[in-house]
N, C-alpha and C positions, 0 to 999 in steps of 0.2 A: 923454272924448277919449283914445283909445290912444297909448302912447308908442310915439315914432320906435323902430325897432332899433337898438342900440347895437353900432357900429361895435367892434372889437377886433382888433388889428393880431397878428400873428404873430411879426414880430420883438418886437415891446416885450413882448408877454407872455416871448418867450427870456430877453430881457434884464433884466426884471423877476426872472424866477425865479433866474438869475444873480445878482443884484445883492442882493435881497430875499427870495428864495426861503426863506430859513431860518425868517422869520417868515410864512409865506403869502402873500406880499404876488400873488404871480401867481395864486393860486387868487380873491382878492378882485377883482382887476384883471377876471378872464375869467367868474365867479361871482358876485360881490356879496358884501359884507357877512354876510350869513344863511350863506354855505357852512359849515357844519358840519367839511367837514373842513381849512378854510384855518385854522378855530380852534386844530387841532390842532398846528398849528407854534409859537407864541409861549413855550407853560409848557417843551416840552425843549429848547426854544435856550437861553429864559433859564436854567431849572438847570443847562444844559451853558457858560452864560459866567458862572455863579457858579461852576460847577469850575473853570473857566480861571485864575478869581481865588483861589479857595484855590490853584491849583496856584503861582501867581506868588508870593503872599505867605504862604503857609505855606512850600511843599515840596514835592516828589516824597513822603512820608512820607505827606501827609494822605489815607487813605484813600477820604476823602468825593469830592475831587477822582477819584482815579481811577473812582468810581461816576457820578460828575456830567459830566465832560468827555468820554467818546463817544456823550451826548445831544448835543451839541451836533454832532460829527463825522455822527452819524445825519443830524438834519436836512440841515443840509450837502450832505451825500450825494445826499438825498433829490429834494432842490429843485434840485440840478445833473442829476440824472436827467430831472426832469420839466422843465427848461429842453432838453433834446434830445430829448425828444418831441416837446416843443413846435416846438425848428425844423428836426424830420426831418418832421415833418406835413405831407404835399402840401397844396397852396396848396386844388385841390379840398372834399378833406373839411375844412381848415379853416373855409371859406366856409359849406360845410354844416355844419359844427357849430355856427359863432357869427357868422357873418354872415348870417345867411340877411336877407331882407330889408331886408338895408343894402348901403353898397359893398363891393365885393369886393377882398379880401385879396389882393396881389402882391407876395409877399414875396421881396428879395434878398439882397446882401452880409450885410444885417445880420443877418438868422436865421443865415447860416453862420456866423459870425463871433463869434455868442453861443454856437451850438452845439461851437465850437472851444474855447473858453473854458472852457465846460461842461465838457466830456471833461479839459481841463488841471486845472480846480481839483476837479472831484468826484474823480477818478484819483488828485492828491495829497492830498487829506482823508479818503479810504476809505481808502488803506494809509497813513497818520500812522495814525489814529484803529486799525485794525490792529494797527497795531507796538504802539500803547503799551498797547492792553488787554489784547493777548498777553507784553508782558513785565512787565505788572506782577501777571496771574494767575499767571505763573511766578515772580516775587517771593516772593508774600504765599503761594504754595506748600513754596518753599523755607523761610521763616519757620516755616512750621508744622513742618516736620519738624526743626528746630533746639532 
């Protein structure tokens, strides 16, 4: 017996990638389990909030952190992008891509409203994540010629 189509809302995939995006959790939401590349988020989050953690209880000093912590700023990044694809996506080709044969997606407030969010926290994690690897490249530059 074939399985029903699986319904997938447009806002909640926004808000998913928002919320959870860092670890893939919106590529499994809209893909399943098997996507290949929702796997790819969980190992540079996590090395990027083991930087977080040397950077709290070490130092600014621990070099490891500066290699480690704009993996984490990357994903981040990443998954705030793909939550405004997600709810700039007409409702149309949404329908077409992942509803086909279920109900159809009429997506409102809430897609905007994730995609607002989106633009405010990817906006402020791409220039942190910026600032701090261009000034600690110019640090550990300056060190060398000392």
């Amino acid at each position: 017996m074939p399985l029903a189509p699986r319904f997938r809302s447009k806002a909640l995939a926004t808000w998913i990638a928002v919320l959870g995006g860092s670890l893939g959790l919106h590529r499994f939401y809209l893909h399943g389990f098997r996507d290949p590349v929702g796997w790819l988020f969980p190992l540079p989050t996590s090395l990027g909030l083991y930087g977080l953690h040397r950077l709290r209880t070490i130092g600014q000093d621990d070099m490891l952190s500066w290699l480690l912590l704009p993996l984490l700023g990357l994903t981040i990044t990443v998954a705030m992008f793909s939550a405004i694809v997600h709810g700039l996506t007409s409702d149309e080709r949404w329908n077409a891509r992942f509803n086909t044969g279920a109900l159809q997606d009429r997506s409102g407030w809430a897609a905007v409203l994730g995609v607002v969010t989106a633009l405010l926290v990817g906006g402020g994690v791409m220039m942190a994540t910026i600032a701090f690897s261009a000034q600690h490249v110019f640090e550990y530059q300056l060190r060398d010629r000392s």
